[in-house]
C-alpha positions as CSV (number, residue, x, y, z in Angstrom):
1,X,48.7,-29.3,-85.6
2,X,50.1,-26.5,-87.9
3,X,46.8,-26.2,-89.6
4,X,44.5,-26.5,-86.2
5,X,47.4,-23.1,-85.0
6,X,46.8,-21.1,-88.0
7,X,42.8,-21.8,-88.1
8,X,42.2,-22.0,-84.5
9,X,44.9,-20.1,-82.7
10,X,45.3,-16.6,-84.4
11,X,48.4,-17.6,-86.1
12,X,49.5,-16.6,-89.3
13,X,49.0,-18.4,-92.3
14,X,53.0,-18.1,-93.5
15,X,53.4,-20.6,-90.3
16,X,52.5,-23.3,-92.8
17,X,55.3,-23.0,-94.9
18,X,57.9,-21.2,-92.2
19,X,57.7,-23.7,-89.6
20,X,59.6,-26.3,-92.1
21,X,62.5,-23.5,-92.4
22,X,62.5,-23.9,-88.4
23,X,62.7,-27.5,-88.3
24,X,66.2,-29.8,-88.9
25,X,65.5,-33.4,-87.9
26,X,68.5,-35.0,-86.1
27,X,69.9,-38.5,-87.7
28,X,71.8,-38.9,-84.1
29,X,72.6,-37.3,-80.4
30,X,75.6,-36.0,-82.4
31,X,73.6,-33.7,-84.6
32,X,72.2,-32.0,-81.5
33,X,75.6,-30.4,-80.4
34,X,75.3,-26.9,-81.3
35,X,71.7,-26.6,-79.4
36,X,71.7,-24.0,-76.8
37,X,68.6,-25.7,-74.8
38,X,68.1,-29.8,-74.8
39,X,64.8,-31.4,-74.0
40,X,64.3,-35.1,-73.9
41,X,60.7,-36.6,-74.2
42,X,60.8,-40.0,-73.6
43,X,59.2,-42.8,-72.4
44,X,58.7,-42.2,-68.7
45,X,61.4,-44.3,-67.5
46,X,64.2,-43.2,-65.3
47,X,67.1,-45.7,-66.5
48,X,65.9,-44.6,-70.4
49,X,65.8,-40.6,-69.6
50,X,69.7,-41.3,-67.6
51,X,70.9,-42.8,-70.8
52,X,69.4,-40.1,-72.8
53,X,71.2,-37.1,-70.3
54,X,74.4,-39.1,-70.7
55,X,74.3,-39.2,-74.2
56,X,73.6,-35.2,-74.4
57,X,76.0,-34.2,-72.0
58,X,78.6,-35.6,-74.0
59,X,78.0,-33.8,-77.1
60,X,76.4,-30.1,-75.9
61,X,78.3,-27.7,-73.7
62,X,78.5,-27.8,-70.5
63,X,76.4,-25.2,-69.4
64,X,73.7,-26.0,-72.2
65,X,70.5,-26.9,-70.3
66,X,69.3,-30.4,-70.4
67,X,65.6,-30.6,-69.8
68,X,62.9,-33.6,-69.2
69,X,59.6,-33.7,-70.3
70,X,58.8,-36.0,-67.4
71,X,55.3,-36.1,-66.0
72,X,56.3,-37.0,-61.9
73,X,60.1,-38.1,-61.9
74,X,61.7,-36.4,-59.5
75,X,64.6,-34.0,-61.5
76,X,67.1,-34.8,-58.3
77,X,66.5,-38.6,-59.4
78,X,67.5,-37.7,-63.2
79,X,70.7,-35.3,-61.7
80,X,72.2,-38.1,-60.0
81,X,74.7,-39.5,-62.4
82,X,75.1,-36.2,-64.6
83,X,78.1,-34.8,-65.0
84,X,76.9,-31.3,-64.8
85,X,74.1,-31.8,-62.8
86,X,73.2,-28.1,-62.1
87,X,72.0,-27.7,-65.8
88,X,69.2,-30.3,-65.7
89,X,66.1,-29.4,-64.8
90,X,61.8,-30.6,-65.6
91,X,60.1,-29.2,-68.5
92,X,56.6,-30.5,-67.8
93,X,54.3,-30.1,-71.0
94,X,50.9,-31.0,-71.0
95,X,48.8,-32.7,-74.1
96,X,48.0,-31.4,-76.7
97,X,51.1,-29.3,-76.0
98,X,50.3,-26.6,-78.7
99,X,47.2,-25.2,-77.7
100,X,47.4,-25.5,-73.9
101,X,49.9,-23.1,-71.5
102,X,50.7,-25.3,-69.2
103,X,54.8,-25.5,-68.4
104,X,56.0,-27.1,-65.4
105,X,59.7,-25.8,-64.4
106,X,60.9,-28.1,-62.0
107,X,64.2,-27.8,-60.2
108,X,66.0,-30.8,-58.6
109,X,68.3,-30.2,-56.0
110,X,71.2,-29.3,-58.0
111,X,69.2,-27.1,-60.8
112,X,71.2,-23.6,-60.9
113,X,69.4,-20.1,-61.5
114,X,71.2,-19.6,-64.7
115,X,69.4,-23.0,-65.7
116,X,66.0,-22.1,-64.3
117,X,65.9,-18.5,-66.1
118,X,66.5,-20.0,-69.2
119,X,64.0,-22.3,-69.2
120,X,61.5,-19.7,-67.6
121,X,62.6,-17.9,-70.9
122,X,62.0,-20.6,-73.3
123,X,58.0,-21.3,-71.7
124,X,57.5,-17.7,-72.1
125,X,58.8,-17.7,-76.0
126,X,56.5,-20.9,-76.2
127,X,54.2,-18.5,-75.2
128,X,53.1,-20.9,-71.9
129,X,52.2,-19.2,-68.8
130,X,55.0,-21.5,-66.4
131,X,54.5,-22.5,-63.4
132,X,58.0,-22.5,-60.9
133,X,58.5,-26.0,-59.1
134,X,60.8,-24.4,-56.4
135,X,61.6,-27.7,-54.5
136,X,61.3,-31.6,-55.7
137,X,58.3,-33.9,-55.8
138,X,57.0,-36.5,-57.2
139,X,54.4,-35.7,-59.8
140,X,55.3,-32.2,-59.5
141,X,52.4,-29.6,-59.3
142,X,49.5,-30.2,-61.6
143,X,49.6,-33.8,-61.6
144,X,49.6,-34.7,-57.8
145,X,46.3,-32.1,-58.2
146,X,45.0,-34.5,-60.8
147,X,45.5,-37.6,-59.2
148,X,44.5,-36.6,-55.9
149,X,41.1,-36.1,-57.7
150,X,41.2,-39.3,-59.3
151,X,41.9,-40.8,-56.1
152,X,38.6,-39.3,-54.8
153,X,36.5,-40.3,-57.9
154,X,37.8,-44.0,-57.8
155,X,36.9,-44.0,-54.1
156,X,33.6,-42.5,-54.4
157,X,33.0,-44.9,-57.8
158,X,33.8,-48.2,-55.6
159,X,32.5,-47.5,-52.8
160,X,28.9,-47.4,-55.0
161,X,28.3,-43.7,-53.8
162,X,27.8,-42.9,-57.4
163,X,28.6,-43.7,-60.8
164,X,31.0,-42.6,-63.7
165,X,29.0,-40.5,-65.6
166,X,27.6,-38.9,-62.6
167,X,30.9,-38.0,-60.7
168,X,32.5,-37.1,-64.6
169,X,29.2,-34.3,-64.8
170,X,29.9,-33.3,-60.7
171,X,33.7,-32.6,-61.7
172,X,32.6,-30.8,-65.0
173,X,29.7,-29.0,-64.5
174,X,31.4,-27.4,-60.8
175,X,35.3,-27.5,-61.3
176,X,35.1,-27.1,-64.8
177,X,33.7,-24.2,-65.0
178,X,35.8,-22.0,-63.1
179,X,39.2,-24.4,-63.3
180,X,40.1,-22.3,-66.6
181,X,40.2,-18.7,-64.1
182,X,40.8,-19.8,-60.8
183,X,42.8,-22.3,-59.2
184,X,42.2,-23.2,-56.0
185,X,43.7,-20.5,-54.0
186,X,41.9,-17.7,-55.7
187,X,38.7,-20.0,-55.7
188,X,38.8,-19.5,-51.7
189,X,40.0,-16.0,-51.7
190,X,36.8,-15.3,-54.5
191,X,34.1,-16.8,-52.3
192,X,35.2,-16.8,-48.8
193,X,37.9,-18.7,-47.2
194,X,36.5,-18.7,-43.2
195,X,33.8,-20.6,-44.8
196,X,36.3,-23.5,-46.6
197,X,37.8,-24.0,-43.2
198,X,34.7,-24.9,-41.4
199,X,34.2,-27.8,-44.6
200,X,37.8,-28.7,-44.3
201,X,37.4,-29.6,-40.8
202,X,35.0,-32.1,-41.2
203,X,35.2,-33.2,-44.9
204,X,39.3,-33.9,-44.7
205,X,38.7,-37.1,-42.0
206,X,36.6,-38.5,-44.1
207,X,38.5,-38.2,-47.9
208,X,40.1,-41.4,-49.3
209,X,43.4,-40.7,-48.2
């Protein structure tokens, strides 16, 4: 991944030998308590991610943040039994995680500003372009956009309107294209909102929902 930066991403080639000056591999939780920013990323279990917030929290400070590299567990869910609940918060990545700019920041209930700045901070020294979770959901933002498609494209698939290569080519050749510019709000703003309501009206009813 180094290699595909420096050859593919404009970075220089003294990353190859800096980054190991960077790195310190941990033998234990213990090692980790001078951090000044945790991130867990774990299997996507909530019982496993607790144990691992539990485990941090009693070696960092206590306003160090904790973050989770969760993909759709709630943050509130993961605050519950924390000690200092305020300083955890959702770090969403996406794969491969050093060539895209996707950053979830996703606040549970308890998340604190000073906690949400930093980590707005850290996406922008990642250089990701972060997207601000203000209030909790499942899945957060990009992924209940993903699967809502994949809902659709299972529905369509089953229901023998079509088949997988053609509804793969649909999504590519129309949403792929512009997905990388616009999302979906500037989609309607760029070509014409009155005319999405008039499609919404009668395309909504009939969506597998």
């Amino acid at each position: 991944e180094i290699d595909e930066l420096i050859e593919l991403a404009d970075f220089p080639a003294s990353l190859g030998d800096e980054w190991k000056q960077r790195y310190t591999e941990a033998e234990s939780i213990a090692d980790l308590a001078g951090v000044d920013y945790a991130l867990e990323a774990i299997i996507e279990n909530v019982e496993a991610k607790r144990s691992v917030i539990a485990e941090l929290e009693a070696v960092v400070g206590p306003t160090v943040p904790i973050a989770s590299n969760t993909s759709a567990i709630p943050i509130t869910i993961l605050q519950a039994r924390a000690k200092h609940p305020q300083r955890v918060i959702g770090n969403h990545f996406t794969c491969p995680v050093h060539n895209t700019r996707l950053m979830e920041i996703c606040r549970g209930d308890k998340t604190d500003d000073a906690t949400l700045n930093l980590a707005i901070e850290l996406a922008g020294r990642c250089g990701k372009d972060p997207s601000i979770l203000n209030r909790d959901v499942r899945g957060f933002l990009s992924n209940r956009m993903l699967y809502a498609a994949m809902r659709e494209a299972i529905y369509l698939l089953e229901n023998d309107y079509s088949d997988v290569e053609s509804i793969d080519a649909a999504f590519r050749n129309d949403i792929g294209w512009y997905a990388l510019i616009a999302g979906p709000f500037r989609l309607m703003d760029l070509t014409g909102i009155p005319a999405y309501i008039e499609v919404i009206k009668d395309l909504y009813p009939e969506l597998a929902n």
